[in-house]
N, C-alpha and C positions, 0 to 999 in steps of 0.2 A: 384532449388535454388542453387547456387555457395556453394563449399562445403567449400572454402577461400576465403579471400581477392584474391585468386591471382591466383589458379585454377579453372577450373571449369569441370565438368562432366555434357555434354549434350547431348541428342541423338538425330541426325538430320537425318530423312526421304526426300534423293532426289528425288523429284518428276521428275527429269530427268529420274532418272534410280530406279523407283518402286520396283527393287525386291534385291535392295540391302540397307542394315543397316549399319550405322556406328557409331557406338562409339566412340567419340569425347573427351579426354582427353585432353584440350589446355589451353595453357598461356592466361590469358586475353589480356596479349602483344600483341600476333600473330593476335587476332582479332581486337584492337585497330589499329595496321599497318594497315591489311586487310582493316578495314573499310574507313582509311583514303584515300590508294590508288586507292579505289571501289568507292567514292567519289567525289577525285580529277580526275580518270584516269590519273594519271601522278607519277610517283614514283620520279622526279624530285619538284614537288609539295608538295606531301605529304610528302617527308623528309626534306622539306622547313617547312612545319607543324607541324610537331611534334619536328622538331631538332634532327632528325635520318641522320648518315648518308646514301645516297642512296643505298650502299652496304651490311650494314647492315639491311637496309628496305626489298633489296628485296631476300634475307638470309631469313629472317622469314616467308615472305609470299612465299615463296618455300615449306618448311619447312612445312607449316602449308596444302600444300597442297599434301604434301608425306604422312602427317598422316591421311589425309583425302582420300587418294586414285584418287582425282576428279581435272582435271585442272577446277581454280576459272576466271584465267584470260588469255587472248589474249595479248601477245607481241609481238610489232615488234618495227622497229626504230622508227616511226613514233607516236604511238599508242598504247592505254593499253583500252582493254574492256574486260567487265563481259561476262564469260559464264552465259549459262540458273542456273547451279550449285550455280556459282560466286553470281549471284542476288538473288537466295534461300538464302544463307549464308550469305547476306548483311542483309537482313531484321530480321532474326533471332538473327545475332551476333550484330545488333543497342540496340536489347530490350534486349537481356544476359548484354548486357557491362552497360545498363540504369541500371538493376536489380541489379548486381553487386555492382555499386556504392551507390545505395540505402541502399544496405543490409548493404556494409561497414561503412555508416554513420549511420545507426541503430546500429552496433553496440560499434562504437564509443560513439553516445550520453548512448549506455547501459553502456559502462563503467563509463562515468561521473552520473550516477544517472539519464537521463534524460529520459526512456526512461523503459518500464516494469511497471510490479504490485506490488501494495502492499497491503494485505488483513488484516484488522482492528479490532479487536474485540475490543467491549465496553461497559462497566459494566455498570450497571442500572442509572441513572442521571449521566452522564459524556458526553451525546450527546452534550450539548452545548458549552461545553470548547474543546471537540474535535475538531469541527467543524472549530473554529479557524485555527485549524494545518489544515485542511483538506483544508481547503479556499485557505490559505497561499502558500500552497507548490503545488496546483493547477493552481496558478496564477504563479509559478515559473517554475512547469514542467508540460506543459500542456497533453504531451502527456502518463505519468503516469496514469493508471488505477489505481483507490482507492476504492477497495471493503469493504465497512463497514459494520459491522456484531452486532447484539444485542449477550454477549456470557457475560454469570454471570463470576463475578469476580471466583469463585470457578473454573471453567469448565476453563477459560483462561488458565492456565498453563499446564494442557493435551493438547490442543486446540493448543499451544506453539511448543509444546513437538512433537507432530505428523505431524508437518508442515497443521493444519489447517487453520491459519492464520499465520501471519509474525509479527507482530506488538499486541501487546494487554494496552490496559488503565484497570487499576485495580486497586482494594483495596488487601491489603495481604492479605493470606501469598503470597508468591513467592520463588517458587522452588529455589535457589540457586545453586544446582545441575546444574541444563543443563540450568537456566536461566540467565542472566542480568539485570538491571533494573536500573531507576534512579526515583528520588523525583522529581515531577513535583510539588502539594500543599499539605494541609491538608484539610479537609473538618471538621466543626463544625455539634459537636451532634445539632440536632434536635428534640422536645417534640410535640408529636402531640397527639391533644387533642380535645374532644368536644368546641364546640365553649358555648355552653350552661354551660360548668364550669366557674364560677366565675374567676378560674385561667387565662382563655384564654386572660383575660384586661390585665395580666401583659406583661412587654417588654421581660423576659426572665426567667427560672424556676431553682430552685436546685433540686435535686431526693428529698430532704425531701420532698419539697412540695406537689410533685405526690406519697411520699412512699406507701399510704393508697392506690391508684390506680392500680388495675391488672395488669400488663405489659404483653401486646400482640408483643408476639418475633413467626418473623417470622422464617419458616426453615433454617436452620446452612447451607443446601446444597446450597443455593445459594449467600451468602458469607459470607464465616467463619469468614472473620478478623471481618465484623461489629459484628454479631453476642457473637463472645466473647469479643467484646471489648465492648456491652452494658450490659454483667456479671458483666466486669471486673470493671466498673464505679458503679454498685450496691454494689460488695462486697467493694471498697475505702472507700464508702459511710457507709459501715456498716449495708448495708437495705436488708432484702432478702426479694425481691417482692414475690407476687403472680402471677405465670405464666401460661398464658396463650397459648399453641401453637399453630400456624395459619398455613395455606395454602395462604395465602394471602397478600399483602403487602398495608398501605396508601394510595399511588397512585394507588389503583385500588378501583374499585366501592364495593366489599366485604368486602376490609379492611378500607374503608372511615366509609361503614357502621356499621362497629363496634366500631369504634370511636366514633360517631354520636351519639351512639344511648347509648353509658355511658359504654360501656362495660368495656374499657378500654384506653390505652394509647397505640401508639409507641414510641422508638426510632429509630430514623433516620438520615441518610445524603443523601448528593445530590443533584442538583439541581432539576430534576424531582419531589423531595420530598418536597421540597420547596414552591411545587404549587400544591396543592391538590385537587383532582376533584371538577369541575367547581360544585357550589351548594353542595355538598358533609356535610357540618355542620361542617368540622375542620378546624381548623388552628394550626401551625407550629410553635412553638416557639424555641430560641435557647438555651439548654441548657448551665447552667452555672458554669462549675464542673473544677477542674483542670484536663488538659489532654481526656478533652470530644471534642476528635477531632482524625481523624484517616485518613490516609496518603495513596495518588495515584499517582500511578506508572506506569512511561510504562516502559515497558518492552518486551525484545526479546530472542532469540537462541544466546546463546555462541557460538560465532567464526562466526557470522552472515559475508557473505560475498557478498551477493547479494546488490550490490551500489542504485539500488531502493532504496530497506530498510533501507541503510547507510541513505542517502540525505533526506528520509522521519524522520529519526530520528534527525535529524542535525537540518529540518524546526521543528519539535518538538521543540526542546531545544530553540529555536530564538524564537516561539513565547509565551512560556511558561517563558522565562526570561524576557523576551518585559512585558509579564504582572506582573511577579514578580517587577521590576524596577521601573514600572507606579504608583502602587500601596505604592511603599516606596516612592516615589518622591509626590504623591497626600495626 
């Protein structure tokens, strides 16, 4: 692979002459000439072709053959042919000069964002509002690799931090340290509950109503912010639940069946959380407290400078505003 735009280091075995190597340090220039005049046979031609003139056409492919050791071509007045050399180095220097220019429009479109990966972490019920950006910026740059990852809001910011992903959706905290971040929504507390309580007919609950009900709080390790933030809506309230701690969350078949079965209650958000195993015996109501709602964020590396990431966070921002604007205007 061309080590520039505009050098290249290639090593070409003459099958003319077997038991000699060379090491090729050349202008892509010298081969574009070459190639032209190996083409046309005519260096009258070929600097009709390029808009060289012929002096300095045949300058370079002199040149090009003092540093290759090897006469490429036959001249007389009449006539320009390939040696055996010459037609080795045609066929080689067509696919160098194709690769070349390939490479260089890779990484031009890398600079514009269009062109690279970007690796995704994403906290427990946020798959579906991702998925938007993920659509979106898909249909814009197709040839972006988008590797999305299940990575608990908690573990994100190490995750961040060690270059495991590039990109993370999360609920707080957020490192501020080595991180960035912006307000994409807020997510509404959720009351999940037997269906078999009386309560579950209502459209939406206070903590008084479930105060008498155990509160099954799943572990803090997989994400702090909810975790204290359904403390922090008991102590407002003035209620110190009876708690419960789980290994298990709503949306799985353990913690449905605790719910189910009267043990207790969750609190929750998310959409995942929003739809409870299929038959399961709960449902999901939305809490109705001041400030029972808590804030997601994507977030990346301070001084990010890889333009994937820039143009994946940019399609972020458009369709997260696209739906903020929808939803004021609806």
């Amino acid at each position: 692979m061309p080590s520039s735009p505009w050098v290249v280091q290639y090593l070409i075995v003459l099958q003319v002459m077997p038991d000699r190597h060379y090491n090729l340090e050349v202008e892509l220039r010298q081969l574009r000439y070459f190639i032209a005049v190996a083409e046309e046979l005519s260096f009258t031609r070929a600097g009709t072709k390029l808009r060289v003139a012929q002096p300095a056409l045949s300058r370079q492919v002199r040149q090009l053959e003092e540093e290759t050791g090897v006469q490429l071509l036959v001249r007389d007045r009449r006539s320009v042919r390939l040696t055996e050399a010459g037609r080795i180095l045609l066929d080689q220097a067509r696919s160098l000069v194709d690769q070349s220019l390939h490479v260089t429009e890779m990484i031009r479109r890398a600079g514009r964002g269009e062109y690279g990966q970007v690796r995704i972490g994403i906290a427990s019920g946020l798959a579906g509002k991702v998925n938007r950006v993920v659509e979106a910026h898909s249909k814009q740059h197709p040839d972006v690799n988008l590797y999305c990852q299940d990575v608990l809001s908690t573990l994100q910011n190490e995750a961040l931090r060690t270059g495991q992903i590039d990109v993370g959706f999360l609920r707080p905290p957020v490192d501020t340290r080595f991180l960035q971040s912006e307000l994409l929504f807020e997510e509404q507390f959720l009351v999940f509950l037997s269906k078999s309580n009386p309560l579950a007919r209502r459209r939406r609950l206070k903590l008084r109503d479930v105060a008498s009900l155990p509160l099954l709080l799943y572990q803090r390790s997989v994400s702090s912010g909810v975790y204290d933030k359904t403390l922090e809506l008991y102590q407002r309230c003035g209620i110190a639940p009876t708690i419960i701690h789980t290994n298990t969350a709503p949306y799985e078949e353990a913690g449905a069946l605790l719910v189910a079965s009267g043990k207790g209650i969750y609190l929750g958000v998310g959409a995942v959380l929003s739809h409870p195993v299929a038959g399961s015996g709960i449902t999901a109501l939305p809490l109705d407290e001041p400030g029972a709602h808590i804030a997601v964020h994507v977030t990346w590396r301070k001084n990010e400078n890889a333009t994937a990431v820039l143009a994946f966070l940019e399609s972020t921002r458009k369709v997260f505003h696209h739906a903020t604007l929808s939803a004021a205007l609806g």
